[in-house]
C-alpha positions as CSV (number, residue, x, y, z in Angstrom):
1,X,104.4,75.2,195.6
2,X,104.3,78.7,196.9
3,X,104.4,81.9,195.3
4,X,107.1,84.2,195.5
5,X,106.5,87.3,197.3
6,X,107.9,90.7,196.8
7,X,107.0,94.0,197.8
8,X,104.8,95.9,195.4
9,X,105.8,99.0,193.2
10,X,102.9,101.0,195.2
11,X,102.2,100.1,199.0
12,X,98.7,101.6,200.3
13,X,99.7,102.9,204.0
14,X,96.4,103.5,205.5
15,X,93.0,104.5,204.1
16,X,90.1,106.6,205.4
17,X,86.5,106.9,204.8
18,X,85.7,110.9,204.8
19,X,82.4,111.3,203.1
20,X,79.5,108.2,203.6
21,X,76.1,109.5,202.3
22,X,74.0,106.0,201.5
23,X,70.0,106.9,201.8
24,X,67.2,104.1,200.7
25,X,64.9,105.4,198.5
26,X,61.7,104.2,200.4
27,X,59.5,106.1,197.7
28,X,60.2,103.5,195.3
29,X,57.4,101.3,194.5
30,X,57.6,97.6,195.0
31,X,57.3,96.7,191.6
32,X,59.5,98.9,190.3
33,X,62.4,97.2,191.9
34,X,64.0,95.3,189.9
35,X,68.2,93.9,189.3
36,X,68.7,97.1,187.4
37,X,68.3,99.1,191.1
38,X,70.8,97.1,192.4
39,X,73.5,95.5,190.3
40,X,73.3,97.9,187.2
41,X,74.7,101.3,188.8
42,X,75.5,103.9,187.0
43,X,78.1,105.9,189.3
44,X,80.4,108.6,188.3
45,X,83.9,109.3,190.0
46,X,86.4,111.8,190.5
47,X,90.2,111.6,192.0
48,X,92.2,114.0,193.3
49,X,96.4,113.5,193.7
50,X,98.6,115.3,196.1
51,X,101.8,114.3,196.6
52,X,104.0,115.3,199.9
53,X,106.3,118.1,199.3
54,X,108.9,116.7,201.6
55,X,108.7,112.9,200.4
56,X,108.1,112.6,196.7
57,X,107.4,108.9,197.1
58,X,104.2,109.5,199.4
59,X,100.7,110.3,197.9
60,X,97.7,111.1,198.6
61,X,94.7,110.2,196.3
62,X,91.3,110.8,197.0
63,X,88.8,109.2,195.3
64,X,84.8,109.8,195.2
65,X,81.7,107.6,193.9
66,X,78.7,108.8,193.9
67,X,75.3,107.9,191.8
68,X,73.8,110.9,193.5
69,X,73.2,112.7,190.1
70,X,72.1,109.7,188.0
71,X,68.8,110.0,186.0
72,X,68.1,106.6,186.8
73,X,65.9,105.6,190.1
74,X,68.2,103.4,192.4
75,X,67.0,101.4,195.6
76,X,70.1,103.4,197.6
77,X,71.5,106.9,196.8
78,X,74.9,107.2,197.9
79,X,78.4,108.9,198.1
80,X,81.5,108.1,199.1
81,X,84.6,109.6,199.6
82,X,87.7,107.7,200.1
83,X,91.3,109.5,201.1
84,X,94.1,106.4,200.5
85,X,97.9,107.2,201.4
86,X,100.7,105.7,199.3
87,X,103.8,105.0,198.9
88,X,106.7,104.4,195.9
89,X,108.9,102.3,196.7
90,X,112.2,102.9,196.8
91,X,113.6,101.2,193.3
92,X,110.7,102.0,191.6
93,X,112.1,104.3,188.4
94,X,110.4,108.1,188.4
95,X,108.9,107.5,185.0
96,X,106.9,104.4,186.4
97,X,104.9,106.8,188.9
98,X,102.2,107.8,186.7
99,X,100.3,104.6,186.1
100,X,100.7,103.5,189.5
101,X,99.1,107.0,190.8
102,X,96.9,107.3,188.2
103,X,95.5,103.7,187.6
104,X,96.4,101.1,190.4
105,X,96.1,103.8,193.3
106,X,92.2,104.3,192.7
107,X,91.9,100.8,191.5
108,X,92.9,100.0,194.7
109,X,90.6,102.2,196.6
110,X,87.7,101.6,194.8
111,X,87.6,98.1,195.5
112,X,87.9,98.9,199.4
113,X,84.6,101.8,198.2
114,X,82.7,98.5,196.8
115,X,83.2,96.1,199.6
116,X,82.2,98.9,202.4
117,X,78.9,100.2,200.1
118,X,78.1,96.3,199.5
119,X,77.9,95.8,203.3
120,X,76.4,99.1,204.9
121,X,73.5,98.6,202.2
122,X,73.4,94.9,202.8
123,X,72.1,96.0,206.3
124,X,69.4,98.2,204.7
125,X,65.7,97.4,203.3
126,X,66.7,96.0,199.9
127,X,69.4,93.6,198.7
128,X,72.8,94.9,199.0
129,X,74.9,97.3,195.7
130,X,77.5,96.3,194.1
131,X,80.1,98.4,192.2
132,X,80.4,97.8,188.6
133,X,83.8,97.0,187.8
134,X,86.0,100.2,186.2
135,X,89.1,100.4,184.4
136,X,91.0,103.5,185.5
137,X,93.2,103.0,182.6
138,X,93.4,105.7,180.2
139,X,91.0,105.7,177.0
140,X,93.7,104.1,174.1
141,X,93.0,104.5,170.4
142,X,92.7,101.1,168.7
143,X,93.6,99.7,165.4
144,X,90.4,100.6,164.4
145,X,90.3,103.5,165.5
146,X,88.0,103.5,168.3
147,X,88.5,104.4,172.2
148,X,88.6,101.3,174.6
């Protein structure tokens, strides 16, 4: 049995790579290397939204990654910005934007950010990085009264 298949609420047009900084920190002793230098990064982001002024259903989000200004020693350095281009579809309601800008629009890029930093580094001197996997979702009180 197949799936159904519709079109999306949010449809990624194109993306772009702007900003690819990855650098191997040869300095690093041997013995120091360890899974913690490669599978527990500790990366920061930050987005930026634009939307088109003649096409309020088009956006533009750009979305960086770095681990450039952790404390920690990692086996790469990097940063990497990525510019995605989206749009709304038609019968998607204006009050529905928000959440698919905000959360599924970096979501989206980020995953495309993992995938390209995983193979670059892959090529380098030590075992390939992968991403940690974020939530973009907005910190929600719970019951208890703690943020998720």
């Amino acid at each position: 049995m197949g799936l159904d298949k519709k079109e999306p609420p949010l449809v990624l047009i194109n993306h772009v790579f702007t900003d690819i900084n990855i650098n191997a920190n040869l300095e690093i002793p041997a013995e120091e290397l360890k899974d913690e230098n490669f599978f527990d990064v500790d990366c920061s982001t930050e987005m930026e939204t634009y939307q088109n002024n003649e096409d309020p259903r088009l956006f533009k989000v750009i979305l960086t990654i770095t681990n450039q200004y952790s404390d920690k020693t990692y086996a790469y350095n990097f940063k990497i910005t990525i510019h995605g281009f989206f749009r709304i579809i038609e019968d998607c309601p204006e009050d529905k934007w928000g959440p698919l800008i905000e959360v599924l629009a970096p979501s989206i890029l980020y995953t495309s950010a993992r995938d390209f930093l995983y193979t670059v580094s892959s090529r380098g001197p030590y075992p390939g990085i992968y991403l940690p996997t974020v939530s973009f979702l907005p910190n929600v009180e719970t019951k208890e009264g703690k943020e998720n």
